[in-house]
Structure formats: C-alpha cells, structure tokens
C-alpha positions as CSV (number, residue, x, y, z in Angstrom):
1,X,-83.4,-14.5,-52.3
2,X,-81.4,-13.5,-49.5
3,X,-78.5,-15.3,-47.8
4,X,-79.4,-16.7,-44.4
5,X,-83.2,-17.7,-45.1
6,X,-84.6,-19.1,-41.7
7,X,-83.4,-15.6,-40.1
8,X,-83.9,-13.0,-42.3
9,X,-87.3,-14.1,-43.9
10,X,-88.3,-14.6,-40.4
11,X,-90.4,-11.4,-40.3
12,X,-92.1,-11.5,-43.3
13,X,-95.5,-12.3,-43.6
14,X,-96.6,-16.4,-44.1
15,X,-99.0,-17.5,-46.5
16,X,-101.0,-20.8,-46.4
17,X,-100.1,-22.4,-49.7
18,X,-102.2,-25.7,-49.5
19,X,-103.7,-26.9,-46.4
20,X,-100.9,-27.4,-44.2
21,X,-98.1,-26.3,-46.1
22,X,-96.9,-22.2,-45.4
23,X,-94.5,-20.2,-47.1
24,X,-93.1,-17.4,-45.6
25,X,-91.6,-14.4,-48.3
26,X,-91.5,-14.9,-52.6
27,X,-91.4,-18.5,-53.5
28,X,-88.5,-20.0,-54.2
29,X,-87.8,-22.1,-57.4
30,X,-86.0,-25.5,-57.8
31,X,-83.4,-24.1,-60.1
32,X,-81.9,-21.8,-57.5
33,X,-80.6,-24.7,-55.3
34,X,-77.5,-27.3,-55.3
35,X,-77.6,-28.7,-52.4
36,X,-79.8,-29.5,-49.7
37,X,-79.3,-30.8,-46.2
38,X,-81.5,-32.7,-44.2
39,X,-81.8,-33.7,-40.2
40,X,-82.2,-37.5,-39.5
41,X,-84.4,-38.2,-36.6
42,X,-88.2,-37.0,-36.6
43,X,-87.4,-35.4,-40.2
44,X,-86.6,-37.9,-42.6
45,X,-87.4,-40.9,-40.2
46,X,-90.7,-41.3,-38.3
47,X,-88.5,-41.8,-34.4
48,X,-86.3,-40.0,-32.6
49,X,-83.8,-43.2,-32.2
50,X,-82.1,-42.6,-29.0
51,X,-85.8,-42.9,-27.3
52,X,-86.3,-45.7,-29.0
53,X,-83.0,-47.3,-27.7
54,X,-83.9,-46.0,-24.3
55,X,-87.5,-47.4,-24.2
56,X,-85.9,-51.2,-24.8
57,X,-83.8,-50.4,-22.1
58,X,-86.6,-49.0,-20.0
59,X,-85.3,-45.8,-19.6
60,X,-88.0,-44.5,-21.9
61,X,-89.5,-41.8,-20.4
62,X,-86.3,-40.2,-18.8
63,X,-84.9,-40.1,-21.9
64,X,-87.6,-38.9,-23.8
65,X,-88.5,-36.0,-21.6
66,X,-84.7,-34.4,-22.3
67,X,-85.1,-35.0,-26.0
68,X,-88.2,-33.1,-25.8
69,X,-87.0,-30.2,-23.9
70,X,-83.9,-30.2,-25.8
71,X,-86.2,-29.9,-29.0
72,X,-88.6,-27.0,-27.8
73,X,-85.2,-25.3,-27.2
74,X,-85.8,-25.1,-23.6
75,X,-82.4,-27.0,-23.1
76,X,-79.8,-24.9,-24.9
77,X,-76.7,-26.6,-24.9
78,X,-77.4,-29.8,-26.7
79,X,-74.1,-31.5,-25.9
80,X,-75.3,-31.3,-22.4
81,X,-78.7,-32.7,-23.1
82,X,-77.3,-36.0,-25.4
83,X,-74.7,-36.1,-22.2
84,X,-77.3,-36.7,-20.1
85,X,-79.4,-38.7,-22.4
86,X,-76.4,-41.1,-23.5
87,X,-75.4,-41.5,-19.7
88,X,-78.5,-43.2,-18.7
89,X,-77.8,-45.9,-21.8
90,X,-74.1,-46.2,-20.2
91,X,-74.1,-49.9,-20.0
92,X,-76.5,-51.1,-22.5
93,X,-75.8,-53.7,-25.1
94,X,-75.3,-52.2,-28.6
95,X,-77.7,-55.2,-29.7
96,X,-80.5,-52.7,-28.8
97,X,-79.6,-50.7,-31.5
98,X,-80.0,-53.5,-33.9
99,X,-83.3,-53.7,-32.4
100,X,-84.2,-50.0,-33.3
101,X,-82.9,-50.6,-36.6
102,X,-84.8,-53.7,-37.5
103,X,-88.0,-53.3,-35.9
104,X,-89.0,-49.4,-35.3
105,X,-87.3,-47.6,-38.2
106,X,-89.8,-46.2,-40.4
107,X,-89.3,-43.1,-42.8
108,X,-91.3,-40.2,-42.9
109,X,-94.0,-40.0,-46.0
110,X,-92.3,-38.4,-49.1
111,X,-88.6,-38.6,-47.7
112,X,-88.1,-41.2,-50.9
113,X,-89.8,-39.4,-53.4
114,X,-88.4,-35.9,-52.5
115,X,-84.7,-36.8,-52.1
116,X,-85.2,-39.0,-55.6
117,X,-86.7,-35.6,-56.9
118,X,-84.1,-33.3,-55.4
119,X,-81.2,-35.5,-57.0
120,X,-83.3,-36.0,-60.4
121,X,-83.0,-32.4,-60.7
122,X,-78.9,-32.5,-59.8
123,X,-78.8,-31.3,-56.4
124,X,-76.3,-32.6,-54.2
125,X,-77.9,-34.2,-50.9
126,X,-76.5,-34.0,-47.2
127,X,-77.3,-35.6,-43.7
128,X,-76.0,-34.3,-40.7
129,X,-77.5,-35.5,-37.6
130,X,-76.9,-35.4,-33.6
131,X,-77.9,-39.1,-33.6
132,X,-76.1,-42.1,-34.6
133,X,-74.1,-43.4,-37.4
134,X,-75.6,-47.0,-36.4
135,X,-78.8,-45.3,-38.5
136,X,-77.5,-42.7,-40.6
137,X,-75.5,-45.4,-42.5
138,X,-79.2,-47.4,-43.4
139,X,-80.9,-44.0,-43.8
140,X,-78.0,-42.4,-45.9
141,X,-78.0,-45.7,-48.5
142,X,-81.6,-46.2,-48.7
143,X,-82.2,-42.4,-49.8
144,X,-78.8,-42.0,-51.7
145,X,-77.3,-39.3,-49.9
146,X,-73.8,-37.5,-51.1
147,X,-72.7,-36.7,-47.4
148,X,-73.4,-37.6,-43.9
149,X,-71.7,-36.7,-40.7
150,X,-73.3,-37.9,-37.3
151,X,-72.2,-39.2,-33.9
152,X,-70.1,-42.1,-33.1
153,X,-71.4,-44.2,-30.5
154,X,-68.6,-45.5,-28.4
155,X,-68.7,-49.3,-27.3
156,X,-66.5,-51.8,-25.3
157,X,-67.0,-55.3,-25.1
158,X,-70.5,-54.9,-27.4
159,X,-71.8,-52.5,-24.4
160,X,-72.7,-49.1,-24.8
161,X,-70.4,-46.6,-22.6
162,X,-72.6,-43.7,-22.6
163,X,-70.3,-41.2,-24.7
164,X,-69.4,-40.8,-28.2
165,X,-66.3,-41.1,-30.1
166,X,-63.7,-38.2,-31.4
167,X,-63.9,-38.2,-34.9
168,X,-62.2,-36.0,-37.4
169,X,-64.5,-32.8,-37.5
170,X,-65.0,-33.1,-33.8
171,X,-67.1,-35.0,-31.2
172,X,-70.3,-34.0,-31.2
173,X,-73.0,-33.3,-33.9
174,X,-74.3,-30.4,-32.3
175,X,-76.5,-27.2,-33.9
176,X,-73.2,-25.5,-35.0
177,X,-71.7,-28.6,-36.2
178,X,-74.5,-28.8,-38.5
179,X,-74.2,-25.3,-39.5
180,X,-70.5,-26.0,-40.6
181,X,-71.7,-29.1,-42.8
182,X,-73.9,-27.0,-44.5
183,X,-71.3,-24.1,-45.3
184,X,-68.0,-26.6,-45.8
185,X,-70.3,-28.8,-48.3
186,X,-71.1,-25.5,-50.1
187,X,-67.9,-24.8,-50.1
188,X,-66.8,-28.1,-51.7
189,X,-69.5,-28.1,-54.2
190,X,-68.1,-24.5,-55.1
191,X,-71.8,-23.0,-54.1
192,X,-72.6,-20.0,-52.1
193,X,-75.1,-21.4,-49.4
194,X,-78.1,-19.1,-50.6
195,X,-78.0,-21.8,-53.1
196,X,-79.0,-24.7,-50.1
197,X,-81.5,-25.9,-48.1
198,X,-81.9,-27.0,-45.1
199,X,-84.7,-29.0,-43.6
200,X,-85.0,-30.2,-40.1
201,X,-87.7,-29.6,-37.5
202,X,-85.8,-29.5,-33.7
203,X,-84.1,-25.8,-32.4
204,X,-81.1,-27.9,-33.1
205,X,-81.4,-27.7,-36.7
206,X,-81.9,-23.7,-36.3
207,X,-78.3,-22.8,-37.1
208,X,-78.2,-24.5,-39.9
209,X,-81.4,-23.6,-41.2
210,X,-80.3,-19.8,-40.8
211,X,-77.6,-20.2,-43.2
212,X,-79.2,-22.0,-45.9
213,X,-81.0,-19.8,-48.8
214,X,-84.2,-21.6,-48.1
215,X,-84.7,-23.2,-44.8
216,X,-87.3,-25.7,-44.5
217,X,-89.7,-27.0,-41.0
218,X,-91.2,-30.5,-41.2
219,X,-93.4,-31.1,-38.4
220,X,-91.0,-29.3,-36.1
221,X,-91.6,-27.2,-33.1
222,X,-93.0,-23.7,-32.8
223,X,-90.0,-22.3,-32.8
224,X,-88.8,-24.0,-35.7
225,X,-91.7,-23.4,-38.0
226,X,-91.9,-19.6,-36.5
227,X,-87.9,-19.3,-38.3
228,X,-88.7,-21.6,-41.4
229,X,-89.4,-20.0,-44.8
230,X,-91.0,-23.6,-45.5
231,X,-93.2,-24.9,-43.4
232,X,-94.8,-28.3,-43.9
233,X,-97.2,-28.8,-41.1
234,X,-99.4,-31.8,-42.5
235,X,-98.4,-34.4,-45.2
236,X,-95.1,-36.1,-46.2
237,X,-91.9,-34.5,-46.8
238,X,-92.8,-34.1,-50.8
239,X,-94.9,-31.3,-50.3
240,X,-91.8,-29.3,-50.7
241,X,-91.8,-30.1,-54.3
242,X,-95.7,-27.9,-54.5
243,X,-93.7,-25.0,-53.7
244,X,-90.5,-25.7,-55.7
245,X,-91.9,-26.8,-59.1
C-alpha cells in the first residue's frame, strides 16, 4: 500500500468488484487500518444540510446551485462558496435548523452497520465536515464517533448572522482543514496515515482523501470517484466491508 491512496492509485486500472462497487489497484485488507475518517453531508447522511436550511427559508435553489458547483469542483475555493451560501441565510432563525434536524435528517444505508463494523474491529473513527456542528453533534452520537471538527454557526438573538465562528483550529472546515484532521488524528493515535481512510464524495473531501492509505467515494462526483481507490457507486455505505473482509 502506498502512502497518499486517492493520488497515487489514481492511474491504476479499476475493477468492477460487485455491481456497483470498483476498486482501483490490490485490495486492501481490514487489518491494515486504524483509523478512518468520514465527510458528513451526502456521505454519511442522505442531505446536504445547508440546502435543506435554505429550502425552509426559500432560498432553496440559490443555495443549492453553489453547493453543487462547489461539489463538481467547479468553485475552487470553498470558503468562498459556504460565504456565499451562508450570506443568503444571514438573518434566518436558528429554529430552522431544528427543523432540518427533526424532520429531514436521514442517514445513508449502511453508515450504522459500517462504522459499528469499523469500531468492532478497533479502528478509531473521525468526522470532519464543512457543515455544522448543529448536526455533527446528532450524527457524531448516533454513530459513535472518536473525533469531530466542523463549523460553528454564529448566532445573535437566536438569528443566524451568515458567518461562522473562530474556533481553536481555525474558522473554516475547508478541504485542507480536513486534510489536517486526518494527519493530526494519525498523529495522535501514533499511526502513519497509510494506515487511514478516508471516505467522502464532494472535491472537497479530495485532500483528504489523497493522504489517507485507502481513500474511499460514496456516491460522489466524477471527479471524486475518478481519485478514489474505493468506489461505491450503488448500495449503502457497507459495501466497503465486501472489499475489506
């Protein structure tokens, strides 16, 4: 296995394991990995939550088209695209969110059987998103993950403002943001990151998928599943486990 996965594999030749599930290089094996870190929205969870948010607030399809360019990679700089996203929610009640939370949350098939799997086996488990602690925190719980870092949604007077909030490792969750969590979490867990995953299916998850040892594409873009070692294409996120085990 080589270090950087997502990059380095990315010219070998793919092979259709199952229907819907490709595997780029040798197959990897379970015992290789220690930790694994995932994306949030459209990976583990069935919506990307800031459209949702905008859609109550009818802002819906403004919103939806950035996230989808900023997905296909055709906006770059994601800090600019949530900017702009965010700043068209500037003045919405942070009820909303509740809303999103209660009534359109919905995890992907197989995200609770593969993270109970994954930890079963002693890996540690990660979530680093460019959405919103307001979900990560319910996500994070309900599929027992170790870490989580996402962004901070500032609010006055139960309103959102339309920007986040400084945190300790910096404001924005942003593709090299969650190429650090991966690395400083291997680092923690004393681990070379050939020995992590990464899964994730936006160009945003990109740099951290070209770190990991195996890097992982769940329903994700072209340009995602073109990088991925990993790609599961049809069927819930435990199809990983047919190529692991």
């Amino acid at each position: 296995m080589s270090v950087g996965g997502a990059v380095s594999e990315a010219t070998l030749s793919v092979v259709e394991w199952a229907p819907g599930l490709c595997l780029r290089g040798e197959r990897p094996r379970l015992a290789d990995f220690r930790f694994v870190a995932f994306d949030m929205d459209s990976t583990l969870i069935a919506i990307e939550c800031i459209d949702e948010i905008a859609a109550l607030a009818g802002r819906g399809e403004q919103v939806a088209a950035i996230t989808e360019a900023a997905m296909r990679g055709e906006i770059s700089d994601f800090r600019e695209s949530l900017a702009r996203r965010l700043a068209l929610l500037a003045g919405q009640p942070l009820s909303l969110l509740d809303r999103v939370l209660c009534e359109r949350l919905r995890f992907n098939p197989g995200a609770h059987e593969l993270c109970a799997a994954l930890k079963a086996a002693g890996l540690k488990l990660g979530l680093v998103s460019g959405g919103f602690t307001h979900f990560t925190r319910h996500v994070a719980a309900e599929l027992g993950m170790d870490f989580v870092r996402a962004n901070e949604l500032e609010v006055r007077d139960g309103h959102l403002t339309g920007r986040v909030c400084m945190q300790a490792w910096g404001d924005v969750v942003d593709g090299e943001q969650k190429r650090r969590f991966l690395i400083e979490h291997c680092t923690l867990l004393g681990i070379e990151p050939v020995q992590a995953m990464a899964v994730g299916d936006g160009a945003n998850d990109l740099p951290m998928m070209g770190a990991a040892g195996l890097s992982v594409a769940y329903c994700a873009k072209p340009k995602v599943r073109d990088a991925a070692r990993v790609s599961i294409n049809q069927g819930g996120l435990q199809r990983l486990l047919d190529v692991l085990l």
